[in-house]
C-alpha positions, 0 to 999 in steps of 0.5 A: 439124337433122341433114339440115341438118348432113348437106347441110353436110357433102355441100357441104363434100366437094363444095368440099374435093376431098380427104378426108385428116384435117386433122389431118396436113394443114396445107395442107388445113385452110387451103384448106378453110377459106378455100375455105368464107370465099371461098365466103360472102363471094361469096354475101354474105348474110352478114359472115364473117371469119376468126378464131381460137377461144380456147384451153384451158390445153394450146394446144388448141381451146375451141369450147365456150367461143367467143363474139364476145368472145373470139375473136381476129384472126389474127396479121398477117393471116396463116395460122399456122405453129403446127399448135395454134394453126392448129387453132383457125382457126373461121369467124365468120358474123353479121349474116346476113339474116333473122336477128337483128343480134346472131346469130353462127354459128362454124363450125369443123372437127374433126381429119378435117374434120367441120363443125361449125356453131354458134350462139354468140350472138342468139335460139335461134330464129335457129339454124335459119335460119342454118343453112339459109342456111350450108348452102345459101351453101357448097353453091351457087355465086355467080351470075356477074355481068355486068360493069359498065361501070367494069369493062369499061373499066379492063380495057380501060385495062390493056390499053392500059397494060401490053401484052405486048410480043413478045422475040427468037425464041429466048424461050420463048413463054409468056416472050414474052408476059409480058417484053421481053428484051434483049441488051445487046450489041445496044446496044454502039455505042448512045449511053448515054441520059442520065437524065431529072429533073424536077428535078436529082438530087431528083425523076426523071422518069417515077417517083413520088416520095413527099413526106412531111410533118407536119401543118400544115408546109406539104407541099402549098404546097411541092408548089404551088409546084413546080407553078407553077413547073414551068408557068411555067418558072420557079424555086422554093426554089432549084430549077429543075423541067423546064418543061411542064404540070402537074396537081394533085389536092388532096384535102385543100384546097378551092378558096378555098384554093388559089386564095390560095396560087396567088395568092400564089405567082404575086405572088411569081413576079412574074406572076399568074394568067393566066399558068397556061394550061399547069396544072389543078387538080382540088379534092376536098376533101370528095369521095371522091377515092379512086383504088384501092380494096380489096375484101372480099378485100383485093384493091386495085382501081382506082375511077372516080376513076382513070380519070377521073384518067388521062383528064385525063392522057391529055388534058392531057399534064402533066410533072407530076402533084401527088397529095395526099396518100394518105390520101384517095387510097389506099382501102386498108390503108396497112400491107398491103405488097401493096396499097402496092406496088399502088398505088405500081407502077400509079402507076409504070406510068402515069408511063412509060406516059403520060410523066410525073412524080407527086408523091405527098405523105403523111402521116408516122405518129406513130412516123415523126415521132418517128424523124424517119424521114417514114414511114407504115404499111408500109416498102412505102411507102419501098420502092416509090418511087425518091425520098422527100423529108421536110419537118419544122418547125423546133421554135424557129422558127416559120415555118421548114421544113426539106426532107430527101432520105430516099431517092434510088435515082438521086440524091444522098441526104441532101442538105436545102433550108432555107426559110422561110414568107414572105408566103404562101409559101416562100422559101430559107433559106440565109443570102442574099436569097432568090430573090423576095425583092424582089418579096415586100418589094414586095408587103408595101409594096403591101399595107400602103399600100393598106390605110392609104390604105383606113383613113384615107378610113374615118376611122381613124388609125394610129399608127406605134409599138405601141397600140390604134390600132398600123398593123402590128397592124390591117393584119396583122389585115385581110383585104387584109393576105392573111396577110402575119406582122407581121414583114413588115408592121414592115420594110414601114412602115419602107421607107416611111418611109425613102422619104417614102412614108409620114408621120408626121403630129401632131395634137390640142393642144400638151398631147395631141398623138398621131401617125399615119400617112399616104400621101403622095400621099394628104395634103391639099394646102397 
C-alpha cells in the first residue's frame, strides 16, 4: 500500500509542475485539482466528479467524516472564492471497473499538497484495486484516438462556416486571421443598406428568433403557419413573411400531425397540399433529434443531427428554418449560460453564413410563465437572440392566444397580435373579420353537409335543436368533422338553413312528430 500511495504522489508532482504549499496557493489547488479530474475522466475507467467534503464547526475540512452522503456540489458549478471553503475541494471516483458498484474513493489533498486517496465506502477489498487503477490513471496519459468520421467532418464544416477572412495591411497579423477590420470611411459614398426582415419589425432576417410558449398554447401551429405562408407567399395572422422556401424540424409532433394541421392550414389558405413544393419537413418525433451536445466536461458539441440539418440547409436553400423546440434540440444544460450561447451563436453563424432565418420555439420555465416573462433556464436565452416572441392563452377564453414582442434589438418591442384558434388554425383577433374567414366558414359548411348526407344514407336522422340525435353534437364528434369546435358547426347549420341548404324535415304521427335534417339535393324527388 505505501509504494501504491508513493507512485501517487511521484505522478501527481509529474501532473502538478510546481511545488508551492497549497495552502498559500489558491490557484494551484485548482489547477492541481482539476488537472488530476481531467486526467481520469479521459482514462475513464471511472465516474469522477468534483465535490466538496463537509466541514467541521471552524469551516475546516472533515475528511474523516466523508462519505457519499454528505458530500456536497459545488456552489454554481464554480471554483469557490472562500480559500475555507476551497479546502474542502475532494475528488469523488466510483463505479470503477473491477470494483464493486457501491465503491467510492475520495481523493483530497493536504495543506502542501500531499495526496491523500481514501476509500469511503463498498467491500475493504475493493481499496487496493482502486488504488492501483488511480495511481496508475494520473501517472499515465490517455491514448490519443483517431478521429472519427463525424469529427472530421464538423471541423471541416466549421472550416467552411466561419474562416478567417484577411483585414487591411495595417493590422497586426495574428489580428488578421481571427477579425475582418473595417474603416467606415471607406463606406462614406456607399448607400446604406436597408435591413432584412422575414417578417416586418418581428423577425430579422439572418438571425435567430426565440418563440416561446406554454404548453398546449399552440407555438408550434403558429410556427406552422408562418411557414406555409412564408412558401406559398401568402398571409398569415395578419403577417406577410418574406416568400421562399421554408424548412421545418418538429421534434415534438409526428407526422400524422402535422400533416392535419398542414392540412387545415392550406384549407384556410384556400389551396392544398400540392401547393407546398417550395417546404420540407423533418418529423423526429421520438428520435433523438439533438443538435448539439455536451460532453463530460460540459463542452457543447455539435451531433450528426447538425450536419445532417445543415446539408438539407445547404441543399434546399430555405428562407426560413422552423427548430422545435429546444428541449429536444439542445442536448445541454439549459441554465449553462456558456453552452446557450453556444448553441444560440452557431445557430447565428449558419443563419448569415447559409442566408437564412431560424425560429427556435421553446418552452417557458415555470417561474417564466409565472412572471409572464417567456423565460427559460439562463438569461443566455433572451440575451443571445436578436427577437423573442412569447405566445400565452387566454385564462376566460379558451381558444384565445395572445402573441407578445418580448424582445426585439431591431424592431418595435411590446407590440402583441391577439388571435384565435378556428377551425384548426389560428386566425387574427382584432375585432374584424379575420383574414380566411370566409374560406373557414365555407369549410365548416362543407364539412358539416358532407357528413349529414354521410349519416342520413346510414340511416341516421339528425335533429336540428339539442338531443341525443342533435347535428352539431355528432358532426363535431366525427372524424370528418377534423376538429371543427361546435361553435363552427352552430353558425354553419344555421347558414344552411338560411340558404335552403338544409332542411328541416317532420315525420312519425300527428301525436309524435320529431324533426330532422336533411341535404337538399339529397331529399327524395315528388
Amino acid at each position: 500500500m505505501a509504494s501504491i500511495l508513493k507512485q501517487l504522489e511521484t505522478n501527481l508532482d509529474d501532473l502538478r509542475g510546481m511545488s508551492a504549499p497549497l495552502a498559500t496557493n489558491t490557484d494551484s489547488r485548482e489547477k492541481l485539482v482539476l488537472g488530476v479530474y481531467d486526467r481520469l475522466l479521459d482514462h475513464g475507467h471511472a465516474t469522477v466528479n468534483v465535490v466538496l467534503a463537509p466541514a467541521l464547526p471552524d469551516g475546516s475540512p472533515d475528511f474523516g467524516h466523508a462519505d457519499p452522503t454528505n458530500l456536497e456540489a459545488l456552489p454554481a458549478d464554480e471554483w469557490p472564492e472562500d480559500p475555507q471553503v476551497a479546502k474542502r475541494v475532494s475528488i469523488l471516483i466510483d463505479q470503477i471497473d473491477g470494483c464493486d458498484p457501491a465503491t467510492s474513493m475520495l481523493l483530497f489533498f493536504t495543506d502542501f499538497g500531499d495526496p491523500v486517496l481514501e476509500q469511503i465506502a463498498g467491500p475493504e477489498a475493493d481499496g487496493d484495486i482502486a488504488m492501483r487503477i488511480v495511481g496508475r490513471d494520473i501517472g499515465a496519459r490517455p491514448p490519443e484516438s483517431a478521429p472519427t468520421p463525424l469529427s472530421q467532418s464538423m471541423a471541416k464544416l466549421r472550416e467552411e462556416l466561419f474562416q478567417p477572412v484577411a483585414a487591411n495591411d495595417n493590422v497586426a497579423p495574428a489580428a488578421k486571421k481571427l477579425f475582418t477590420v473595417i474603416s467606415p470611411a471607406d463606406f462614406a459614398d456607399a448607400p446604406v443598406p436597408s435591413r432584412k426582415w422575414y417578417i416586418e419589425e418581428l423577425i430579422p432576417a439572418r438571425n435567430v428568433t426565440l418563440l416561446s410558449g406554454d404548453g398546449g398554447t399552440g407555438k408550434s401551429l403558429v410556427a406552422l403557419q408562418i411557414a406555409v405562408a412564408g412558401c406559398l407567399g401568402a398571409e398569415t395572422l395578419g403577417l406577410a413573411p418574406a416568400f421562399g422556401r421554408t424548412l421545418v424540424l418538429a421534434a415534438e409532433d409526428e407526422w400524422d400531425e402535422l400533416h392535419r394541421r398542414l392540412d387545415d392550414i392550406c384549407v384556410a389558405q384556400g389551396t392544398t397540399l400540392a401547393a407546398l413544393r417550395g417546404m420540407r419537413v423533418i418529423p423526429a418525433a421520438g428520435q433523438d433529434a439533438e443538435l448539439v451536445r455536451a460532453d463530460a466536461k460540459g463542452r457543447i458539441q455539435f451531433t450528426n443531427k447538425m450536419e445532417a440539418l445543415v446539408d438539407e440547409i445547404v441543399d434546399f436553400q430555405p428562407s426560413l428554418v422552423v427548430l422545435d423546440t429546444s428541449a429536444d434540440l439542445f442536448g445541454g444544460n439549459e441554465i449553462d449560460r456558456n453552452q446557450v450561447r453556444f448553441f444560440i451563436s452557431a445557430l447565428r453563424g449558419l443563419a448569415m453564413e447559409l442566408d437564412c432565418t431560424f425560429l427556435l420555439l421553446s418552452h417557458p420555465s415555470v417561474a417564466g410563465m409565472q412572471t409572464g416573462t417567456g423565460i427559460s433556464g439562463s438569461t443566455a436565452w433572451n440575451n443571445s437572440v436578436r427577437s423573442r416572441l412569447y405566445l400565452t392563452a387566454d385564462k376566460e377564453d379558451d381558444d384565445a392566444r395572445v402573441m407578445k414582442g418580448m424582445k426585439a434589438n431591431y424592431g418595435r418591442k411590446g407590440g402583441e397580435i391577439r388571435m384565435r384558434w378556428q377551425g384548426g388554425i389560428f386566425v387574427l383577433d382584432d375585432g374584424r373579420p379575420a383574414a380566411g374567414s370566409v374560406l373557414l366558414a365555407a369549410r365548416a359548411e362543407r364539412v358539416f353537409v358532407e357528413t349529414l348526407a354521410k349519416l342520413f344514407q346510414q340511416g341516421q336522422r339528425l335533429s336540428p335543436s339539442p338531443s341525443a340525435t342533435y347535428a352539431v353534437k355528432i358532426i363535431a364528434a366525427h372524424p370528418d368533422a377534423k376538429g371543427l369546435s361546435k361553435k363552427e358547426l352552430v353558425a354553419a347549420q344555421q347558414r344552411l338553413l338560411d340558404s335552403g341548404s338544409v332542411r328541416i324535415v317532420e315525420e312519425g304521427s300527428p301525436s309524435r312528430r320529431t324533426k330532422h335534417l336533411i341535404v337538399v339535393d339529397d331529399q327524395p324527388s315528388d
